[in-house]
C-alpha beads as a LAMMPS data file, in Angstrom:
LAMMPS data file: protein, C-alpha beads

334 atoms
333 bonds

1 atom types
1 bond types

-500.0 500.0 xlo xhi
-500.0 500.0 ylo yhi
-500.0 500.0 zlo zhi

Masses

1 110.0

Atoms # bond

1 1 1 -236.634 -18.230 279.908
2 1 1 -236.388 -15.316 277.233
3 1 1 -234.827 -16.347 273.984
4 1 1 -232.899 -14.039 272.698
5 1 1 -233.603 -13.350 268.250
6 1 1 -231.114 -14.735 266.486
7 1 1 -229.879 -12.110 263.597
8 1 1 -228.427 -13.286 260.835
9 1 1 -227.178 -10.415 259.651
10 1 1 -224.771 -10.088 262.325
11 1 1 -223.731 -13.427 261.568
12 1 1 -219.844 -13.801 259.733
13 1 1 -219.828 -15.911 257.339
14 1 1 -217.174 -18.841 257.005
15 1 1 -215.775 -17.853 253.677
16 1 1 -215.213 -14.269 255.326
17 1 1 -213.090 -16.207 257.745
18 1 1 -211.271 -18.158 255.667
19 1 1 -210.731 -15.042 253.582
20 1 1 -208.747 -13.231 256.632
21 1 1 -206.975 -16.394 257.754
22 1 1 -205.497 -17.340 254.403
23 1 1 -204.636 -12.996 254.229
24 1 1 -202.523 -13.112 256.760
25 1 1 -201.851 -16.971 257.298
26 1 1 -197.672 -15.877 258.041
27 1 1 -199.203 -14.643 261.220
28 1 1 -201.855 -16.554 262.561
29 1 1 -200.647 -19.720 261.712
30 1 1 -197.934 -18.946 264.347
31 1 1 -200.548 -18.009 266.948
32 1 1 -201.864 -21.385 266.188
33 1 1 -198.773 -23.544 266.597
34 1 1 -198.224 -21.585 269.954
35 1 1 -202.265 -22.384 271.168
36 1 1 -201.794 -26.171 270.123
37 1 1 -198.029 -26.648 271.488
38 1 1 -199.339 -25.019 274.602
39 1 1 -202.275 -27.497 274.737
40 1 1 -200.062 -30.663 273.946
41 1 1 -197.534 -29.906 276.549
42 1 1 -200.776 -29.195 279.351
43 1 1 -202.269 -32.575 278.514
44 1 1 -199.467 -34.669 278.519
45 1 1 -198.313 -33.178 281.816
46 1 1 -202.237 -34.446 283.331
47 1 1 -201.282 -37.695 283.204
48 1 1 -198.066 -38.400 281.433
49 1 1 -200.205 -39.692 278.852
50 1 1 -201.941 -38.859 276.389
51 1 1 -204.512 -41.495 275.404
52 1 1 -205.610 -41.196 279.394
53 1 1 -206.271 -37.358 278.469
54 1 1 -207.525 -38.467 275.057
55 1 1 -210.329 -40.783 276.562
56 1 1 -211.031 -38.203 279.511
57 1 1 -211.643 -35.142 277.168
58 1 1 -214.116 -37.830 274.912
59 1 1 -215.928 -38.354 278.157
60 1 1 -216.177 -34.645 279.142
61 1 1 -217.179 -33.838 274.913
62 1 1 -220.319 -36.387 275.642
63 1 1 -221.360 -34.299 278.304
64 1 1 -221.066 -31.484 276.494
65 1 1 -222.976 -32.501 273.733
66 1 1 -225.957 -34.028 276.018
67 1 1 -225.954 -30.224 277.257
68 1 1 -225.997 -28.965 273.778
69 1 1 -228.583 -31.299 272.871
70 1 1 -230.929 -30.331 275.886
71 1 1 -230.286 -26.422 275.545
72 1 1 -228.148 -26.489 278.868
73 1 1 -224.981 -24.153 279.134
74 1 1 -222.879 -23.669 281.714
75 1 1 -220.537 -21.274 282.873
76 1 1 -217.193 -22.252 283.688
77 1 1 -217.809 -21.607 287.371
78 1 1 -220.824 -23.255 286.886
79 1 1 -219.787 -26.185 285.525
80 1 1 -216.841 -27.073 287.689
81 1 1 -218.498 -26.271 291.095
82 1 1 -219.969 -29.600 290.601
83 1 1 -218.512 -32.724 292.745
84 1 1 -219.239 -35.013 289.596
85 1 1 -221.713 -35.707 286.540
86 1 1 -222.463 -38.167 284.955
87 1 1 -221.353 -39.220 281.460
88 1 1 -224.182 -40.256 278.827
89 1 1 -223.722 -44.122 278.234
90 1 1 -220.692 -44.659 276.020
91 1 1 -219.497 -48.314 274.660
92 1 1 -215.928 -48.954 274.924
93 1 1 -215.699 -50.936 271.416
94 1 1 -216.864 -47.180 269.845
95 1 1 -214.790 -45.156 272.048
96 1 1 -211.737 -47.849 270.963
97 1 1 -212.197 -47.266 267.337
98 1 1 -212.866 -43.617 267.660
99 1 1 -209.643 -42.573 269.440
100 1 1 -207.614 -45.337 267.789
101 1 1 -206.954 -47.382 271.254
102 1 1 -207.145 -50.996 270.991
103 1 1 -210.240 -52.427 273.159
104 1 1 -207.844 -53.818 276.407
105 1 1 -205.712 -50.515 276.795
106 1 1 -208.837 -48.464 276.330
107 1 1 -210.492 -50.954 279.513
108 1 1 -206.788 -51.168 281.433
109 1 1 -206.357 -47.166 281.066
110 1 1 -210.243 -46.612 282.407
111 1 1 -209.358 -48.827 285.470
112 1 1 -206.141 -46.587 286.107
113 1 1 -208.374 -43.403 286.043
114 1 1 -210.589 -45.401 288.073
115 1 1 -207.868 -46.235 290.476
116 1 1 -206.384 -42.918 290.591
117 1 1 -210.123 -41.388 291.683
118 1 1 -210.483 -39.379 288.249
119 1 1 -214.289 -41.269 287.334
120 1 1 -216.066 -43.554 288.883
121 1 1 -217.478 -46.590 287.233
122 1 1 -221.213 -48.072 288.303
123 1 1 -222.006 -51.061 285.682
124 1 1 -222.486 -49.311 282.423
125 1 1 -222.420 -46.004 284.235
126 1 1 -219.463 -43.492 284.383
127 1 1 -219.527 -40.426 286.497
128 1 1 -216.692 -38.006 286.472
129 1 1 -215.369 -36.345 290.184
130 1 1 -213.894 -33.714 291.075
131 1 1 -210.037 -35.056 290.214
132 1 1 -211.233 -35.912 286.801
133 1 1 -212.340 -32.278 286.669
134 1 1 -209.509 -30.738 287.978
135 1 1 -207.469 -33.378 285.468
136 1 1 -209.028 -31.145 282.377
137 1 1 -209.451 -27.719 283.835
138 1 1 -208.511 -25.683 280.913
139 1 1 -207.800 -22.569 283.003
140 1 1 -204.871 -21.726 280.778
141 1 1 -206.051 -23.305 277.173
142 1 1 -209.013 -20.665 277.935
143 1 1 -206.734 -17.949 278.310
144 1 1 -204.539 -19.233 275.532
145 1 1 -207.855 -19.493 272.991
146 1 1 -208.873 -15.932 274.021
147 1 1 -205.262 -14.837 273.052
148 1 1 -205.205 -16.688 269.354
149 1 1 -209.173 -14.664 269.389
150 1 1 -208.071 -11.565 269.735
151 1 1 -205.224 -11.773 267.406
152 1 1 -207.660 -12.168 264.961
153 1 1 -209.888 -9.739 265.341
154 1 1 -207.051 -7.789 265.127
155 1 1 -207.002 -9.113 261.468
156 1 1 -211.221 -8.888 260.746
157 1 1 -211.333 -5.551 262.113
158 1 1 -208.944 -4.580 259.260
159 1 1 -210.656 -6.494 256.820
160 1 1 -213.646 -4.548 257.911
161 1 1 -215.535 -6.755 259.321
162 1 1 -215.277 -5.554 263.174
163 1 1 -214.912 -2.900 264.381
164 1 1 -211.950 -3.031 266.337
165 1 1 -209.729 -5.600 267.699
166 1 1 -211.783 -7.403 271.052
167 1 1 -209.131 -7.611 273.745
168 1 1 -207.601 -10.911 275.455
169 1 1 -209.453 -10.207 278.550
170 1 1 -212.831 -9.716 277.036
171 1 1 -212.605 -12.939 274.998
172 1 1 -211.842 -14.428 278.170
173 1 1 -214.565 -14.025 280.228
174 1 1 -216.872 -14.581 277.173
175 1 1 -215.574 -17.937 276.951
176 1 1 -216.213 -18.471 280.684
177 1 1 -219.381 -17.173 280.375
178 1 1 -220.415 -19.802 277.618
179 1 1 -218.096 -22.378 278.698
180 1 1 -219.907 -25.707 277.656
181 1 1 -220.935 -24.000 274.684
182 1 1 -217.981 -22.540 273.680
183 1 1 -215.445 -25.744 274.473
184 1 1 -218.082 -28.388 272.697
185 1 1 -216.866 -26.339 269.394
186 1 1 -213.258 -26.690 270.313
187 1 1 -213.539 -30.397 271.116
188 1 1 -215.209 -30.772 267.933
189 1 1 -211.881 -29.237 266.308
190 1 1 -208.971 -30.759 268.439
191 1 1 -210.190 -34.628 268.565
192 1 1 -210.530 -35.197 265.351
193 1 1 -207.499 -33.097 264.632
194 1 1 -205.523 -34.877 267.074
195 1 1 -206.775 -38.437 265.813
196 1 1 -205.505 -37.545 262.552
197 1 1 -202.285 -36.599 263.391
198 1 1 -202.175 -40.172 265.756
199 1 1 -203.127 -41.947 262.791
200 1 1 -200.330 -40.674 260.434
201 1 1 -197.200 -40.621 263.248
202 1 1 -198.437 -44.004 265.032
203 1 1 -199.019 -42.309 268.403
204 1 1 -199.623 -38.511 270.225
205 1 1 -196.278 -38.277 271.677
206 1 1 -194.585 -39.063 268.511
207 1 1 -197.084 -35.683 266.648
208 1 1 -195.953 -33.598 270.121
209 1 1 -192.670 -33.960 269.387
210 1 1 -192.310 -33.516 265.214
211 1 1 -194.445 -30.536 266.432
212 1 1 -191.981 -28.887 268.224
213 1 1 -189.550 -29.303 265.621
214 1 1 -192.102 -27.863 262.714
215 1 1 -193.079 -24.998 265.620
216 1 1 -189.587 -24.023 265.656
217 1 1 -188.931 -24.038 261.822
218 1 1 -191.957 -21.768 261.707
219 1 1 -190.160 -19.418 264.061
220 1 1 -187.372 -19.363 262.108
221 1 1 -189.121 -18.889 259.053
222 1 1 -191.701 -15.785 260.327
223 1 1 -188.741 -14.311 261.621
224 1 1 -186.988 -14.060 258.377
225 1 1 -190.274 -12.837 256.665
226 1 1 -190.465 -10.187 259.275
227 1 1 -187.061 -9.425 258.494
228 1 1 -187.582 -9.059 254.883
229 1 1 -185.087 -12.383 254.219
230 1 1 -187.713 -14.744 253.242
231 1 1 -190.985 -15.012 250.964
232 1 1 -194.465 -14.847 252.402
233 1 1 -195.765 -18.174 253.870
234 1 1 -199.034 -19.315 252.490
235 1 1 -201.525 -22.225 253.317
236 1 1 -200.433 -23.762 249.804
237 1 1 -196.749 -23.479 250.266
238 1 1 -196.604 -24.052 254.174
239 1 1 -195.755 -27.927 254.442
240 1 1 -193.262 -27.542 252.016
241 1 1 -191.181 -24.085 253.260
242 1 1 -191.229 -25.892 256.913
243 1 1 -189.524 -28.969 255.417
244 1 1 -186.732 -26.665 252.912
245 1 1 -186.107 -23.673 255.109
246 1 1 -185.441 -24.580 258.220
247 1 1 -181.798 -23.851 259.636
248 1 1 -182.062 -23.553 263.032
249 1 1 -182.835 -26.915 264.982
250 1 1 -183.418 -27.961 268.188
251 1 1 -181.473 -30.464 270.799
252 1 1 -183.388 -33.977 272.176
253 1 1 -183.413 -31.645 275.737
254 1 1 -184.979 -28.653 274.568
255 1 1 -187.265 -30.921 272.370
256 1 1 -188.356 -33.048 276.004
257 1 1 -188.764 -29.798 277.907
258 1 1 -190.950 -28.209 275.590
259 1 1 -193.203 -31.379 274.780
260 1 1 -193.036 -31.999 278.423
261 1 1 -192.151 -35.924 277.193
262 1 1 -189.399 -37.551 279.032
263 1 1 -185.596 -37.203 277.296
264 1 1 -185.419 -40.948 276.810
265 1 1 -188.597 -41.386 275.502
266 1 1 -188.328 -38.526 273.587
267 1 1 -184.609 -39.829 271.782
268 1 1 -186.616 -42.763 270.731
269 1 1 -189.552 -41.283 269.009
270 1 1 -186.986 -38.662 267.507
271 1 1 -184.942 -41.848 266.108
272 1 1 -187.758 -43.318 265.149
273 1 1 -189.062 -40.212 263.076
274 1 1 -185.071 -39.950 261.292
275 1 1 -185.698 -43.614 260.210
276 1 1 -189.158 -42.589 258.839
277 1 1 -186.921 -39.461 257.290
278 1 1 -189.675 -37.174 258.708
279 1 1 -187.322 -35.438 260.787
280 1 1 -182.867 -35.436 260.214
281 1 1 -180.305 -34.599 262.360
282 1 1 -177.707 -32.102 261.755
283 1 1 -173.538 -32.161 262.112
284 1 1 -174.310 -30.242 265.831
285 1 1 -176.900 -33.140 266.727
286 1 1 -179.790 -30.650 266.013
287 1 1 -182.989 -32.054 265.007
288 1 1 -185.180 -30.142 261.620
289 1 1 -187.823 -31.748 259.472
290 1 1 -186.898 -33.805 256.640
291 1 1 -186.257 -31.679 253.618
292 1 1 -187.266 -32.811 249.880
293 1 1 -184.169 -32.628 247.719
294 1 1 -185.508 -30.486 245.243
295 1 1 -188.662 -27.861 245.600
296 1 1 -191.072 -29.011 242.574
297 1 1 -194.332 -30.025 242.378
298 1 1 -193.036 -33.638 241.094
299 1 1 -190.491 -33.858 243.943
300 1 1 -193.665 -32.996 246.489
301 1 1 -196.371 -35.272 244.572
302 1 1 -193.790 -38.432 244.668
303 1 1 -192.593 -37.242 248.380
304 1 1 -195.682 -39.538 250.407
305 1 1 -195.034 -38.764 253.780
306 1 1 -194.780 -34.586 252.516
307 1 1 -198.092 -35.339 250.358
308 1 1 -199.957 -36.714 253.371
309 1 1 -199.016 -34.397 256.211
310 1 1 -199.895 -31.429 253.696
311 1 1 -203.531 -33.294 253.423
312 1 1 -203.862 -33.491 256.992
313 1 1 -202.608 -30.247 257.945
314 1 1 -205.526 -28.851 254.706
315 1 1 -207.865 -31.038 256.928
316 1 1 -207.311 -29.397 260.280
317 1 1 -207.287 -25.598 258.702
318 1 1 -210.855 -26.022 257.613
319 1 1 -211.377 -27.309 260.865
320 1 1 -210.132 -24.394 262.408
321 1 1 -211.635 -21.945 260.180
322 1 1 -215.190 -23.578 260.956
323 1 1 -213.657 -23.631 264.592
324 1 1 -213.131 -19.644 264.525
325 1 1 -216.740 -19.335 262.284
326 1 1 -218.743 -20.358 265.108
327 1 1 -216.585 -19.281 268.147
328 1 1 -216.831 -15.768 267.015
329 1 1 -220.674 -15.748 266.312
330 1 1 -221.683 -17.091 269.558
331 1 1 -219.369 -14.806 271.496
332 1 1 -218.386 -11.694 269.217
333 1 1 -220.732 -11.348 266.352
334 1 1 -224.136 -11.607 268.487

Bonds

1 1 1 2
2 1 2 3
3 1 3 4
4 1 4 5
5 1 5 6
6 1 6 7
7 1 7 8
8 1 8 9
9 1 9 10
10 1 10 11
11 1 11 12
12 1 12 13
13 1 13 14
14 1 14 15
15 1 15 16
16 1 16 17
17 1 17 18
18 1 18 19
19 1 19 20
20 1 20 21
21 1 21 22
22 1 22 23
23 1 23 24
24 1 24 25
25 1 25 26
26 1 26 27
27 1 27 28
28 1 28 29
29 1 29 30
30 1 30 31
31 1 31 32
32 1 32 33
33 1 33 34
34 1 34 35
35 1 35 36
36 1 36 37
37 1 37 38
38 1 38 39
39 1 39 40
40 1 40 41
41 1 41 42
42 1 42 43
43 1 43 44
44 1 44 45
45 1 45 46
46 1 46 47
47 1 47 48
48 1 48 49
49 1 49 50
50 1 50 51
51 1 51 52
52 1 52 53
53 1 53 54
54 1 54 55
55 1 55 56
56 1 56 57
57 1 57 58
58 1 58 59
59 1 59 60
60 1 60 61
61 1 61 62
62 1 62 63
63 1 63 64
64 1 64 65
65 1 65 66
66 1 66 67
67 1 67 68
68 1 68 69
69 1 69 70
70 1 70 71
71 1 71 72
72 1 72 73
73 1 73 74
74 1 74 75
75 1 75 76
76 1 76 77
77 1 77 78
78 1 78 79
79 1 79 80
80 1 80 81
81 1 81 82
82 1 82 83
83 1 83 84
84 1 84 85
85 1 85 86
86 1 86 87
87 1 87 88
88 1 88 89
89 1 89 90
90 1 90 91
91 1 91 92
92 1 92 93
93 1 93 94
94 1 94 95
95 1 95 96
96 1 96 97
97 1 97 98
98 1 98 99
99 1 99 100
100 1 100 101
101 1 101 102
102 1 102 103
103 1 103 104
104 1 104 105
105 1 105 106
106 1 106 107
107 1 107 108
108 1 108 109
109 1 109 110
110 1 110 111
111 1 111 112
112 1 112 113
113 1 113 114
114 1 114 115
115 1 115 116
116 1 116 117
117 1 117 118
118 1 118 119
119 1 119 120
120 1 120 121
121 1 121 122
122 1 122 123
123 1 123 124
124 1 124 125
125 1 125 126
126 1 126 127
127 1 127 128
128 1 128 129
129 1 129 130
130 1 130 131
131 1 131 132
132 1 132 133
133 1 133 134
134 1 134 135
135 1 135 136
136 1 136 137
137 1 137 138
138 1 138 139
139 1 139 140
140 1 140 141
141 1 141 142
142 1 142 143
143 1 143 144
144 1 144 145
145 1 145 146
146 1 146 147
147 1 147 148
148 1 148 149
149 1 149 150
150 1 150 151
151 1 151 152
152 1 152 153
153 1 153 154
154 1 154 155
155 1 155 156
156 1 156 157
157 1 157 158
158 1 158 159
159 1 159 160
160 1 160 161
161 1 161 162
162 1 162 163
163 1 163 164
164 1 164 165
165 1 165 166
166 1 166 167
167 1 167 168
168 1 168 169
169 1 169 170
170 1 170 171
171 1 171 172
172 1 172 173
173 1 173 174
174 1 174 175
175 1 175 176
176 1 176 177
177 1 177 178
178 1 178 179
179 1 179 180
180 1 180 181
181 1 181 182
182 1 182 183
183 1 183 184
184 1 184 185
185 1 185 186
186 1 186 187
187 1 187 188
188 1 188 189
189 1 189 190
190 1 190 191
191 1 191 192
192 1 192 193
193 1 193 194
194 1 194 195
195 1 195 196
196 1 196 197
197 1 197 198
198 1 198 199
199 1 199 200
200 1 200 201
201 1 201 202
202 1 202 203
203 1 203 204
204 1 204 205
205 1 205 206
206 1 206 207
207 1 207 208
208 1 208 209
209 1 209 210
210 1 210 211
211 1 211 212
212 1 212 213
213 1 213 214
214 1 214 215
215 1 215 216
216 1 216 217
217 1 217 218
218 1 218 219
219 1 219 220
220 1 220 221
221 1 221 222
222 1 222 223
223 1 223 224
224 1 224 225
225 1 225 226
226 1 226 227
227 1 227 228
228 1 228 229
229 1 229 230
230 1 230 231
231 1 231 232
232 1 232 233
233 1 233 234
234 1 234 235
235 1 235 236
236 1 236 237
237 1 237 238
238 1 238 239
239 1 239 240
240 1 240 241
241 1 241 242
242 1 242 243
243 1 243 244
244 1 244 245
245 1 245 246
246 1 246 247
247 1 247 248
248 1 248 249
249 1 249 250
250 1 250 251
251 1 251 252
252 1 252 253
253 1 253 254
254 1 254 255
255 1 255 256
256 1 256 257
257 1 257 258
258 1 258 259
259 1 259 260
260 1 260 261
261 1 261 262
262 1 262 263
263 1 263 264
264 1 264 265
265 1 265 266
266 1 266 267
267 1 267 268
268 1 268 269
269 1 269 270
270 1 270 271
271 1 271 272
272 1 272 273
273 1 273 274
274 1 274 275
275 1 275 276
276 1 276 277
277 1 277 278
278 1 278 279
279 1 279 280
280 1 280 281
281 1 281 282
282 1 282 283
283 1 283 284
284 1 284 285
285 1 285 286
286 1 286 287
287 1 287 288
288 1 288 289
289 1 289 290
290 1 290 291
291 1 291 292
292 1 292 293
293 1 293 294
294 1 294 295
295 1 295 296
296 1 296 297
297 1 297 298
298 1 298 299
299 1 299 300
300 1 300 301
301 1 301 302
302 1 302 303
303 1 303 304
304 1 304 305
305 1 305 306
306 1 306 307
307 1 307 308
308 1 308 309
309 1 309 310
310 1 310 311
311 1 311 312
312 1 312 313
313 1 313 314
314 1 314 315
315 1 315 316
316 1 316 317
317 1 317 318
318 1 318 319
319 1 319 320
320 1 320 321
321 1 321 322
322 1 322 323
323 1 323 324
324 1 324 325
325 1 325 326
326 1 326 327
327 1 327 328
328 1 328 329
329 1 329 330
330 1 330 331
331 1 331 332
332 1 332 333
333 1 333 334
């Protein structure tokens, strides 16, 4: 095997990322609402829930790593022209606590996946088939990740730091080409980002929908910038300008079609979410995120549900920006 010399120099750094995202944040933090509403509404639709998908991706990530760990990468054909692999050993108590799943509904929803022919279970041992595989396939998430790539190196190459913009279809097949290498970096950015969000709302279907109402605020909001009616959105000010600005809400329908959770379901996380006043309802039975009466930095500090989801949401950014740092070096930048 020839090992290719690894030059630093042609290495971006993460501050020079974090530099160009916070630049133009009104833009690309649309790009990445779109890439994780996208996502949300693709796993829930696997197996109409989401802690199923949540403990199937964990299982895929340990294979992933294991490949990291023993310098193995695969291609995306590669990978998934296998029948099944096997996942390293995992212990159910860990992968309870990790993905916030109490112990018997971690065991009862392994059984179901067993049942349904997703993995198969031998004593301690878990293998993953083919269903399983096809259950995670992230034919569009790749195509959807390439897009969100390209937009910004649309935005380094007029930083000058590329230089031009690298086009969707490029990105794309880079990411097939490094497949396990390049989706054990986005794992490492969407489950913890994802157990965060769980944490704070109480469960993933609960996030996917406040989501959709924050993803259309955001709309509203870059649309009015574009249009020369509104101020600049910035990381700092983000949280706040979703939860003041927003005119423009959406019906319990549109919000179940979009999140792909069904209506009735959907009506009771949404009431659940008014009593928490994280989300209100208008006089047209519209749903928008709860505003703060009054836009100052008292008002926000003593606000705690505003205070935490603006922590979280500082969380995942540097997530992402770390996310983008090393994406782009092992598929742009060498």
């Amino acid at each position: 095997m020839s090992l290719r010399e690894l030059k630093f120099s042609n290495q971006i750094q993460e501050e020079q990322i974090r530099s160009v995202y916070h630049k133009n944040f009104n833009y690309i933090v649309t790009e990445r609402f779109y890439f994780q509403q996208q996502w949300l509404f693709a796993a829930y639709n696997r197996f109409k829930d989401f802690d199923k998908y949540l403990i199937l991706i964990y299982l895929v990530q340990k294979t992933f790593k294991a490949y990291k760990d023993y310098q193995i990468k695969n291609s995306f054909d590669e990978f998934y022209a296998k029948d099944t692999y096997e996942i390293p050993k995992i212990n159910v108590i860990d992968l309870s606590r990790e993905l916030l799943i109490s112990k018997e509904t971690t065991r009862r929803k392994i059984l179901e996946m067993e049942r349904d022919g997703a993995i198969k279970k031998d004593k301690k041992k878990i293998m993953i088939n083919r269903k399983g595989q096809e259950y995670q396939k992230p034919k569009e998430s790749i195509r959807n990740m390439a897009r969100l790539l390209s937009r910004f190196t649309q935005f380094l190459s007029q930083a000058g730091y590329l230089d031009k913009k690298v086009e969707n279809s490029v990105l794309d097949k880079k990411i097939k080409d490094s497949f396990t290498q390049i989706w054990t970096i986005f794992f490492e950015f969407q489950i913890p980002t994802i157990i965060g969000w769980k944490k704070f709302f109480g469960d993933i279907e609960t996030w996917s929908i406040w989501a959709q109402c924050a993803y259309n605020q955001n709309l509203v909001i870059n649309k009015s910038f574009k249009e020369n009616l509104s101020p600049e959105l910035t990381a700092d000010n983000f949280i706040e300008k979703l939860n003041n600005e927003g005119t423009q809400g959406l019906n319990a329908m549109t919000i179940s079609e979009l999140s792909g959770v069904p209506r009735p379901t959907a009506l009771r996380k949404l009431n659940n979410l008014a009593k928490r006043k994280l989300i209100k309802k208008d006089k047209n039975n519209l749903y928008l995120l709860f505003g703060v009466p009054k836009l100052d930095t008292n008002t926000i500090e003593k606000d705690i549900n505003l205070k935490t989801i603006r922590n979280i949401n500082k969380n995942n950014e540097e997530r992402f920006i770390r996310m983008l740092t090393k994406i782009l070096n092992t598929i742009v930048f060498n």
